[in-house]
N, C-alpha and C positions, 0 to 999 in steps of 0.2 A: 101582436099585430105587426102586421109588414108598414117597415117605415121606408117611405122615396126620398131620399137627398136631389135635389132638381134645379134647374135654372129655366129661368121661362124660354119655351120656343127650342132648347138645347136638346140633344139627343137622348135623353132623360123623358121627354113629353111621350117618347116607345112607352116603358111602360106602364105612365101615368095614363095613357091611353088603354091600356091595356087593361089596367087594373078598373079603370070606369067601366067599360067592356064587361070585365066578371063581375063587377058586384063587389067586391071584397071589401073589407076595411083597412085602411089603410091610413097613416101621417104621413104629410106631405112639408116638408121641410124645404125651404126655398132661399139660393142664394145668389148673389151677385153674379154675374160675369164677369173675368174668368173667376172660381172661388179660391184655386189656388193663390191668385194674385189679392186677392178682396179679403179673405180670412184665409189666414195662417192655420186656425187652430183645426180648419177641414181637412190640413193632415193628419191630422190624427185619425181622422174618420175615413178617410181614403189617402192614402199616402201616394194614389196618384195624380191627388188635387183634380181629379173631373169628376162629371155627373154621368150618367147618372150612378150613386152609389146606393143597393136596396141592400135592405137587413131583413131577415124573415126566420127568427131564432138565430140558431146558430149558422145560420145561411147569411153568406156576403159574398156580394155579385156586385160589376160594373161594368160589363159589356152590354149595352141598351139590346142587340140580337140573342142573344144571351140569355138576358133576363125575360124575355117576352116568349122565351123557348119554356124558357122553367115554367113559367105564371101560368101558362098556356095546359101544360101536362101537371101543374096541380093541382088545378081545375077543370079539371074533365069534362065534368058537366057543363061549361059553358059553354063548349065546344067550338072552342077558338084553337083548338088542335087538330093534328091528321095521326089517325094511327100507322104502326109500323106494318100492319097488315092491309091497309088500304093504298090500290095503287096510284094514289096519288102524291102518298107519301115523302117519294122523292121530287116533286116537285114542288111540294112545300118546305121541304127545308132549305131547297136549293132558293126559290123566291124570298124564303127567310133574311137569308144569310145574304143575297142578292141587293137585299133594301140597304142595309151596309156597306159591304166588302166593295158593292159596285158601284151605287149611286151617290151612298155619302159621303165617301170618299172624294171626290175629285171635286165635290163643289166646297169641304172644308180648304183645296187647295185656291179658290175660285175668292171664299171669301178674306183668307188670307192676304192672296195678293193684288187684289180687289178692294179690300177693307180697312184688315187688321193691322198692315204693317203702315208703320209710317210714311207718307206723303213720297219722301225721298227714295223707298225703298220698295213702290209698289210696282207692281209689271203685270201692267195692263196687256201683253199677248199674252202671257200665262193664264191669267186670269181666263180671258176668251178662248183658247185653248183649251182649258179643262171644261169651260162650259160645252163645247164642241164636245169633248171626250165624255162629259154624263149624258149629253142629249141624244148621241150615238149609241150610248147603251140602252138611254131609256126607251130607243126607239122601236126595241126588240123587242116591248110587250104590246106593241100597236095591233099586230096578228091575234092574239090573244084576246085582248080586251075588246077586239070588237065581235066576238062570238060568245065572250064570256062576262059574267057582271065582276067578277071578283076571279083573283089569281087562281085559285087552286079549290081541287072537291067540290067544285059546284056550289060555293060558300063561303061569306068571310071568315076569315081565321088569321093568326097571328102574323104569318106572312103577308098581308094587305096591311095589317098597323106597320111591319116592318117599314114595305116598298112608302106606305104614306106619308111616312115622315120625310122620307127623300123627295116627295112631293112639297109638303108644307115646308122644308128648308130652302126649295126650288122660290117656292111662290113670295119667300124671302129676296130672293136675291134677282128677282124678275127674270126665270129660269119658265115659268109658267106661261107667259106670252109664247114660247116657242114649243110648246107641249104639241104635240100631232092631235087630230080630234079623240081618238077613241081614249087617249089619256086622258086628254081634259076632260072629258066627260065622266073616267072613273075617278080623276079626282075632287068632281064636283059630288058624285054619292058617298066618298068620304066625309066628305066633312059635314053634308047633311045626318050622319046619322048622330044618333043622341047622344053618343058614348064620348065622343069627337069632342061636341062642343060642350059637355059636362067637364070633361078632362081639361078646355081652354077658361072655361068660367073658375074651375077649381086651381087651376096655376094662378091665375091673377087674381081670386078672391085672399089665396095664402100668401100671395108676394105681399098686398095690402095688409094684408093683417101681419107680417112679418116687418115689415119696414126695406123692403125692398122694392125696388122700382121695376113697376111690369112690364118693362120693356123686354121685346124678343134679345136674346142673347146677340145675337148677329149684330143688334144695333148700340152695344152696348162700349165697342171699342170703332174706332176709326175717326 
């Protein structure tokens, strides 16, 4: 059985969402924010102390784009992937890897110096700045999304759980208020679907039953 190491709301929710999406069985393991800092012993289990860390036999992954690439192509059937013969191929894994490399990056720098550091040490232009700098990126699926219901193939697929979480991290940090319409509006048929809020009910039913507190990761330092 594929096990998810996760922290609530943390870039880990990729592909707890993902895995609601296919169907699959899976354990859903749940710890503190940050886990390096809260259990030690989670180096052992990632010696890079983040989430999300998935095991699936002898398969070990912590790249949340990454892993939603794998989940995607080993379940075919679900067809939460693009093949390499269809041409929209390249646009999915570009949107993939886009939900990362472009969006969630600059707001882990937003909540940093926004949040995480202490009082003394925070910097509120940087912070605004990099909000600036995701909101400018995000704004280049404005064109898109108003033609289209979902990123890529005429279909959701792994690359919208990517781009969504960059959403849901947004709607954290009151990045959402500034959304242009045609995103607001793709990220309100996110979370309406089943997969979405099965994945949010199953994070905070195992943090409960874990003894951890379901609060979003984001909120869990500053």
């Amino acid at each position: 059985m594929i096990t998810l190491h996760h922290c609530v709301s943390a870039r880990s929710f990729r592909p707890l969402w993902l895995l609601e999406e296919i169907g699959a069985p899976y354990e859903l393991v749940v710890h503190a924010f940050p886990p390096r800092v809260r259990d030690e012993a989670f180096l052992e289990i990632n010696p890079l102390g983040t989430v999300p860390a998935l095991f699936d036999g002898q398969v070990a992954m912590t790249e949340s784009a990454a892993i939603c690439q794998y989940l995607a192509g080993r379940y075919p059937e679900a067809g939460l992937a693009v093949g390499q013969d269809d041409p929209a191929y390249g646009d999915y894994l570009n949107f993939l890897h886009f939900g990362e490399a472009t969006l969630t990056f600059p707001q882990t720098l937003v909540l940093r110096y926004g949040r995480f550091e202490p009082e003394e040490r925070r910097l509120p232009q940087v912070a605004e700045d990099y909000s600036r700098w995701f909101l400018s990126r995000l704004r280049t699926l404005e064109p898109r999304l108003e033609r289209d219901t979902f990123l890529c193939a005429g279909r959701f697929t792994a690359a919208d759980v990517s781009v969504g979480y960059a959403l849901l991290l947004a709607s954290f940090i009151g990045l959402d208020e500034r959304f242009k319409p045609a995103v607001a509006a793709y990220w309100q048929r996110l979370q309406a679907r089943d997969a979405f809020r099965r994945a949010k009910t199953a994070e905070r039913e195992a943090a409960l039953a874990q003894g951890v507190a379901p609060k979003p990761a984001m909120d869990m330092l500053g």
